[in-house]
C-alpha positions as CSV (number, residue, x, y, z in Angstrom):
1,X,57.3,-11.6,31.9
2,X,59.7,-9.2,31.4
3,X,59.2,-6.1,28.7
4,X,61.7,-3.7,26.8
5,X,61.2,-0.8,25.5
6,X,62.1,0.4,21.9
7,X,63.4,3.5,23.3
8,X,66.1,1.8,24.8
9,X,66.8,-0.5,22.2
10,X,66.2,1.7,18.6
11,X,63.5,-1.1,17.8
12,X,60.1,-0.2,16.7
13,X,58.5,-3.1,18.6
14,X,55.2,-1.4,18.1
15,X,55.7,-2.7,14.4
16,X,56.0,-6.0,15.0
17,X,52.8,-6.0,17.8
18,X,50.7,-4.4,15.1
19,X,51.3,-6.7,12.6
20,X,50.3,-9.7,15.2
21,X,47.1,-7.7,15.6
22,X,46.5,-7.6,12.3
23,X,46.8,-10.9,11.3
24,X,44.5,-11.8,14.6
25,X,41.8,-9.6,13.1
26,X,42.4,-11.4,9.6
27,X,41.4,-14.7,11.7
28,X,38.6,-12.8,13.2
29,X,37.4,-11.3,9.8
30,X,37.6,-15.2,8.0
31,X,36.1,-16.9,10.9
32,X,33.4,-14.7,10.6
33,X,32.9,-16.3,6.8
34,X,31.8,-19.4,8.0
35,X,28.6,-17.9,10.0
36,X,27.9,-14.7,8.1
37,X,24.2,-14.0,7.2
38,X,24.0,-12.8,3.6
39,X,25.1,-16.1,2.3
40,X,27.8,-14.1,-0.1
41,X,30.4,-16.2,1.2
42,X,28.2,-19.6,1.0
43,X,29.7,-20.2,-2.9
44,X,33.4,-20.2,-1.9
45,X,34.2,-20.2,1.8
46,X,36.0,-23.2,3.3
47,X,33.2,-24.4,5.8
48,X,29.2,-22.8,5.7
49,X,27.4,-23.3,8.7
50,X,24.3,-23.0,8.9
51,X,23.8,-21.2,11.9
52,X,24.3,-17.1,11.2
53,X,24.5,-14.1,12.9
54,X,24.8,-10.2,11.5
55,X,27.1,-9.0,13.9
56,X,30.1,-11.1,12.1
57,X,29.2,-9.7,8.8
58,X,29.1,-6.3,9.9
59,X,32.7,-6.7,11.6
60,X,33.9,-8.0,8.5
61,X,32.6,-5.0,6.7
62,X,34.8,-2.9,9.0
63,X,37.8,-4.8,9.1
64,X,37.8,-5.4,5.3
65,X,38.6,-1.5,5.2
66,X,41.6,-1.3,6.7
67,X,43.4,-5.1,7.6
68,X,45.5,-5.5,4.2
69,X,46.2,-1.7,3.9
70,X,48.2,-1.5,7.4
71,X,50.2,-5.1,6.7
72,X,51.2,-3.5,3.3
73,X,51.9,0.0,4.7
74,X,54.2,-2.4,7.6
75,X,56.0,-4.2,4.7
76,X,56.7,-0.9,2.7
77,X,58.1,0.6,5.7
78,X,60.5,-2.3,5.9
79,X,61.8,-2.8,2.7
80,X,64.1,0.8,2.2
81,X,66.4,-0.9,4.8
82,X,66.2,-4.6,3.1
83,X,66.9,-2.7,-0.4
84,X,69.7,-0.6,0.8
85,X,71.6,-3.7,2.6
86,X,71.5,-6.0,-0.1
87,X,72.1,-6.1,-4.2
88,X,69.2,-6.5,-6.2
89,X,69.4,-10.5,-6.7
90,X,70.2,-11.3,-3.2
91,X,67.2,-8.5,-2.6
92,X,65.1,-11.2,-4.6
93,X,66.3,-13.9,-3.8
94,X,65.5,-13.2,0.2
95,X,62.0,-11.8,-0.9
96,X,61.5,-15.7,-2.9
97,X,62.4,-17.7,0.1
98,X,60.6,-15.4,2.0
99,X,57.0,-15.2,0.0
100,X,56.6,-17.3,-2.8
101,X,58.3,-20.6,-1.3
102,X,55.5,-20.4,1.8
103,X,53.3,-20.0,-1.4
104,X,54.1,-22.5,-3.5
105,X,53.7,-25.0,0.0
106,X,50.6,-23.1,0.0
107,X,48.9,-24.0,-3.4
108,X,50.3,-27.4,-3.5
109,X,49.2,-28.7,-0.2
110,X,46.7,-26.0,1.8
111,X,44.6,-25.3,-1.3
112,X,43.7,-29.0,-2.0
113,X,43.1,-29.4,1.7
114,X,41.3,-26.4,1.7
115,X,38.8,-27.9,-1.3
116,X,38.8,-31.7,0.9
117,X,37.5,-29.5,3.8
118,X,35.3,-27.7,1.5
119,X,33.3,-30.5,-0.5
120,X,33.0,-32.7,2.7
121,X,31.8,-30.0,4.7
122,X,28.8,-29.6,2.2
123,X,28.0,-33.6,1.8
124,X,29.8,-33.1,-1.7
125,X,31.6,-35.8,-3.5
126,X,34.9,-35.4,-3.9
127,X,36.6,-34.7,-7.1
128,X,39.0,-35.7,-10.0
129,X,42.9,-34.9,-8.1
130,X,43.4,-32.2,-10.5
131,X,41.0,-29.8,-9.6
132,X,42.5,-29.7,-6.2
133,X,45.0,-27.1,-7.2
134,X,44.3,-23.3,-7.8
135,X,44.7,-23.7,-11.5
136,X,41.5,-25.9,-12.2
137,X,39.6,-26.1,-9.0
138,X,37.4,-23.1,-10.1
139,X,35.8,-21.3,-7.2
140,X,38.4,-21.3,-4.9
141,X,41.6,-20.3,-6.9
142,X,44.5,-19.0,-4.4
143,X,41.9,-17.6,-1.7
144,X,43.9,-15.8,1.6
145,X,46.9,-17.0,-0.4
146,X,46.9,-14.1,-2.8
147,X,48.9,-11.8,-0.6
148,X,51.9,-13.8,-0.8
149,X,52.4,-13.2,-4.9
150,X,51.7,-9.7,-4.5
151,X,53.1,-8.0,-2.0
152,X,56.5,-10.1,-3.6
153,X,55.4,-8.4,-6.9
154,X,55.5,-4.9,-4.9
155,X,58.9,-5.4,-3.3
156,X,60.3,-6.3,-7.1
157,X,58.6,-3.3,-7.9
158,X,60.1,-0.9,-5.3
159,X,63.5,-2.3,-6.1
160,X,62.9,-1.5,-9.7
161,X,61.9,2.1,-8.7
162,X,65.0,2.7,-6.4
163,X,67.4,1.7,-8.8
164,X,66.3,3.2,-11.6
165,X,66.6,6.7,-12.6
166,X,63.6,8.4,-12.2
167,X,63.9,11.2,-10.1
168,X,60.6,11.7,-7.5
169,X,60.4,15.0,-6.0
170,X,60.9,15.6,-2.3
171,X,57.3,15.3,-0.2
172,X,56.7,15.9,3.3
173,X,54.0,12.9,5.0
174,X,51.4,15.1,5.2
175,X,51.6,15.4,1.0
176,X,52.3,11.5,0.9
177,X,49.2,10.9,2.5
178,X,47.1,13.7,0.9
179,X,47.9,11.9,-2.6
180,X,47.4,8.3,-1.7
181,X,43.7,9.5,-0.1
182,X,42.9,11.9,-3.5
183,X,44.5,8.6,-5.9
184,X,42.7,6.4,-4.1
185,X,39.6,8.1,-4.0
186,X,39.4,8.8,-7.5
187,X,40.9,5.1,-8.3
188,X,37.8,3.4,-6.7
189,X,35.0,5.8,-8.2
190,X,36.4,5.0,-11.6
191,X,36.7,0.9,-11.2
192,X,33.5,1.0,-9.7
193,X,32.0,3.4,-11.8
194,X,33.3,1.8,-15.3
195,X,32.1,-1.9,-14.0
196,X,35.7,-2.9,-13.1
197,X,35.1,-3.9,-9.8
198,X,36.3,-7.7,-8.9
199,X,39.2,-10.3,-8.6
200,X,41.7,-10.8,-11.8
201,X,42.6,-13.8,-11.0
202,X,45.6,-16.0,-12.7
203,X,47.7,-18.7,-12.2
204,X,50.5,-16.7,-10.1
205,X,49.1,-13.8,-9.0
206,X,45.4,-12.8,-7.9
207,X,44.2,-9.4,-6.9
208,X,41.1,-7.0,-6.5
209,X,40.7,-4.9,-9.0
210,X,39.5,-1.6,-7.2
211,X,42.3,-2.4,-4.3
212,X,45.7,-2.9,-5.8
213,X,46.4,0.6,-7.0
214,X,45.6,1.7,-3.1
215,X,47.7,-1.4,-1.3
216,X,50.8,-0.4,-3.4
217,X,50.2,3.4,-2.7
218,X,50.4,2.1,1.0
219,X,53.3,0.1,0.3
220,X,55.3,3.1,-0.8
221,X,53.4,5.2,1.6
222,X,55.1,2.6,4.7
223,X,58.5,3.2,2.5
224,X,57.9,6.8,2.9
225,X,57.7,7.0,6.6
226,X,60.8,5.0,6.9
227,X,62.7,7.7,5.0
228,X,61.5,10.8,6.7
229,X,61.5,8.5,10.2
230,X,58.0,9.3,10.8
231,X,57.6,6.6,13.3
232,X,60.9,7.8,15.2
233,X,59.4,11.1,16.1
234,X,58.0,11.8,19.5
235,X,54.1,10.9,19.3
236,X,51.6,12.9,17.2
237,X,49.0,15.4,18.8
238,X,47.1,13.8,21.9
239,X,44.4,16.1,20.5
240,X,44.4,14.6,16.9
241,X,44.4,11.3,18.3
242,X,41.2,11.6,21.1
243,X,39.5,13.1,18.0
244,X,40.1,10.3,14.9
245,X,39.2,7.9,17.7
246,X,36.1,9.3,18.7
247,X,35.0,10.2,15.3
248,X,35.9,7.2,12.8
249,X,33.0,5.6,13.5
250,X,31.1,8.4,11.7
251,X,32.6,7.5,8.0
252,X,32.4,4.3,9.0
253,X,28.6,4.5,9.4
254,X,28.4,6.7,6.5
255,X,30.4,4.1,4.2
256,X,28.6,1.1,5.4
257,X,25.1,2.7,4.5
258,X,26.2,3.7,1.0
259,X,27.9,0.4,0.5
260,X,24.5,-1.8,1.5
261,X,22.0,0.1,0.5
262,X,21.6,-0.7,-2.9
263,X,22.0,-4.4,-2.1
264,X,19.2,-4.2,0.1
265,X,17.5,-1.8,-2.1
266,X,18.2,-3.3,-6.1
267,X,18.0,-0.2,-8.8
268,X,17.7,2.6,-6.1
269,X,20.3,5.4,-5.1
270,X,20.0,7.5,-2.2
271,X,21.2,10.2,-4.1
272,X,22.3,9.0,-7.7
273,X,24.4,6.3,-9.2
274,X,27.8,8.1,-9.7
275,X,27.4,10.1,-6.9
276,X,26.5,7.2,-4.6
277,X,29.5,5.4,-5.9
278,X,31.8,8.8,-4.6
279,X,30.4,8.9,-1.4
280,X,31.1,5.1,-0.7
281,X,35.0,5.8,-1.7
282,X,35.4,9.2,-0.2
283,X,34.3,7.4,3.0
284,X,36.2,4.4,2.5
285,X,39.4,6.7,2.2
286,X,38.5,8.5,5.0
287,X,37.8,5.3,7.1
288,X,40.6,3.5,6.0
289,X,43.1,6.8,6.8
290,X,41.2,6.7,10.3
291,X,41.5,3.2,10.8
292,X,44.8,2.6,9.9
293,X,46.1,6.1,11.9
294,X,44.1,4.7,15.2
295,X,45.8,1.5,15.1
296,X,49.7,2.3,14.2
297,X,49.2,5.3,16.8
298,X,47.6,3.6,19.3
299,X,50.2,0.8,19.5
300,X,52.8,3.4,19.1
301,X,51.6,4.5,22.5
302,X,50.8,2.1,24.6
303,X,52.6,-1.2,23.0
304,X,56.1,-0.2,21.7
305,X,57.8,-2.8,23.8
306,X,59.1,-6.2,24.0
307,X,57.6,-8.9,26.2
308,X,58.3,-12.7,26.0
309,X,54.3,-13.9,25.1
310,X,54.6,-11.1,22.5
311,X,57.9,-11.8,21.0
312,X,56.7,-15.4,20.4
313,X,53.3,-14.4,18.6
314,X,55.7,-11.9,16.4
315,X,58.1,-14.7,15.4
316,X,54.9,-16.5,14.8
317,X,52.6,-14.3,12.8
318,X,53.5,-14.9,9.4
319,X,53.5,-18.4,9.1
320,X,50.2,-17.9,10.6
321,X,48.9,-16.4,8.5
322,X,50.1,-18.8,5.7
323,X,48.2,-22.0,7.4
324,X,45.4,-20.3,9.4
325,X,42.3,-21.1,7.1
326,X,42.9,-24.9,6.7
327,X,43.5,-24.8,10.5
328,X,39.9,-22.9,10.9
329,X,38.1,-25.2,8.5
330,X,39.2,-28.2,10.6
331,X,37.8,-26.4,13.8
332,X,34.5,-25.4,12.0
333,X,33.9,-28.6,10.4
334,X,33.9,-30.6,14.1
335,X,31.8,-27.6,15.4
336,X,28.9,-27.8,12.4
337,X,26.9,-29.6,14.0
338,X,27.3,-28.5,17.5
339,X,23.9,-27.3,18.9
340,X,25.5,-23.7,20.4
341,X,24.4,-20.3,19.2
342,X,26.2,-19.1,15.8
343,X,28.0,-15.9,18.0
344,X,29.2,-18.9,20.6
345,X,30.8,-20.8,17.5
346,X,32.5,-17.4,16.1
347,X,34.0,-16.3,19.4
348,X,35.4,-20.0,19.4
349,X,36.8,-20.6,15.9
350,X,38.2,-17.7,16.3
351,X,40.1,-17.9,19.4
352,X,40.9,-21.5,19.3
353,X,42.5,-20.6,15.6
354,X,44.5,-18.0,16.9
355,X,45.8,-20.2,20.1
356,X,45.8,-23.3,17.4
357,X,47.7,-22.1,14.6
358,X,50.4,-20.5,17.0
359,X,51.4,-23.4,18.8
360,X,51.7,-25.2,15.4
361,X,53.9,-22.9,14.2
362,X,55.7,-22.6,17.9
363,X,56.1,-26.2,17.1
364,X,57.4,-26.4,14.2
365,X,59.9,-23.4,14.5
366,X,61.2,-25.2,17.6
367,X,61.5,-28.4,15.6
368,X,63.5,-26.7,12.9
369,X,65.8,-25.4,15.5
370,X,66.5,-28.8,16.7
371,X,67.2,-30.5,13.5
372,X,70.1,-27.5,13.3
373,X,71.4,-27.5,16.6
């Protein structure tokens, strides 16, 4: 297998291997719904086995922090360059195909296979054919399929920004990223704070309510990189990195504790409500920030090139993402009743979706090639 470096080639490779990663940890993160322990996803998830473990719900805990933040910060940093080499409608139009057409295949066929795998995997009747799509089937709504509508709304949006006439100052990164931590912080204290916390969910677009202000201030913070070519510098201090490696784990910890403690502990604060509630988002921010820096720098470093496996699994990714869950309840609904320990079963749904979903998609790209040869 041959690689190529982006240095030769004026690619960001690094890019595209990140964003693979990331949708392999989103497989990892909803795999590890089907065996978590707390039972929070038991109401809504695709398949519930009984067999549990803690370590996938911890994981999930630390992926949730920072998984959706770097693939909107990716997409932001790709859009200047989309905006700039197209007019706005063929901007849109491109954006449609690209998003909402893989969502509207989504909600008409994955979601009411999604609530087929659902129902049967619990002994549960099946249902009236209208309540198998996200309108009316209640629990379930749009599930992974949320992303789709929104990060389209947030390309529309950054369109209407750049050709308007508003006039945003100059800011170096190290402001840009100041501000989205500060907004952010003070965002998620309030919604949590004020009892806003949750999913708005509606008939075209869903979203968590104490998130989307921070995925769109990644979103332009990704657009911001791109026009001060922060990713086309020579890499950042080897110092800076060697420390946010070793150290995220610390807000990490401290987040986790303030997160859980009063679910394990109902009415009690380690130090008091509203202050609890800032601690939990000052150490989100910080987590996130650390997170997100440790993974775009480390593939920065050491994966900025080309290779054939790799360019495959890029070409893949998206359209991994988009059928990934219906292929994981299949896996986990032959595995149910498989007498193997619960971590056996998540290392295995988890893997064999990846490997599973790819060569679908592998398939099906090479099929579409064929029909237009």
């Amino acid at each position: 297998m041959s690689d190529q470096s982006s240095i030769a080639t004026g690619r960001s490779y690094f890019l595209d291997n990140v964003r693979t990663f990331i949708i392999f940890l989103v497989i990892v993160y909803h795999s590890g719904g089907v065996y978590e322990s707390t039972g929070m996803w038991e109401f809504f998830w695709i398949v519930d086995d009984p067999a549990t473990n803690n370590i996938s719900g911890l994981l999930g805990l630390i992926l949730d922090i920072f998984m959706m933040s770097t693939l909107f910060l990716i997409s932001g940093y790709l859009t200047p360059t989309s905006v700039a080499t197209r007019s706005g409608w063929a901007f849109v139009k491109s954006k449609f195909r690209r998003l909402i057409h893989p969502w509207i295949f989504g909600v008409l066929f994955l979601i009411p296979i999604y609530k087929v795998i659902f129902l049967y995997s619990r002994g549960l009747p099946q249902e009236g054919w209208m309540t198998y799509f996200h309108v009316n089937n209640g629990v379930i709504h749009q599930s992974w399929l949320w992303f789709l509508p929104l990060l389209f709304a947030f390309n529309v949006l950054y369109l209407l920004l750049s050709r308007s006439n508003i006039s945003v100052p100059d800011i170096s990164l190290k402001q840009g990223v100041l501000s989205v931590f500060v907004l952010g912080w003070v965002y998620g204290t309030c919604m949590d704070i004020f009892g806003f916390r949750g999913w708005t969910l509606t008939s075209l677009v869903d979203f968590q309510n104490e998130r989307i202000l921070i995925y769109f201030m990644f979103f332009l913070l990704g657009a911001l990189c791109f026009k001060l070519k922060a990713f086309d510098v020579s890499h950042s201090s080897k110092r800076l990195y060697n420390i946010v490696n070793s150290t995220s784990w610390i807000p990490i910890l401290i987040y986790i504790t303030f997160l859980i403690f009063p679910l394990v502990n109902p009415g009690e604060h380690i130090v008091s409500e509203i202050i609890d509630r800032a601690i939990v988002w000052f150490f989100f921010q910080l987590s996130l920030f650390s997170l997100v820096y440790t993974v775009i720098e480390s593939f920065r470093r050491f994966r900025d090139k080309k290779g054939t496996i790799a360019s495959e699994l890029n070409k893949n990714s998206y359209y991994v993402y988009v059928i990934h869950v219906v292929v994981l309840g299949g896996i986990a609904l032959v595995m149910l009743k498989l007498e193997i320990p619960s971590l056996m079963k998540y290392l295995i749904l988890f893997v064999s979706t990846f490997v599973v979903s790819n060569l679908i998609v592998s398939a099906y790209r090479r099929a579409r090639l064929l029909t237009h040869a």
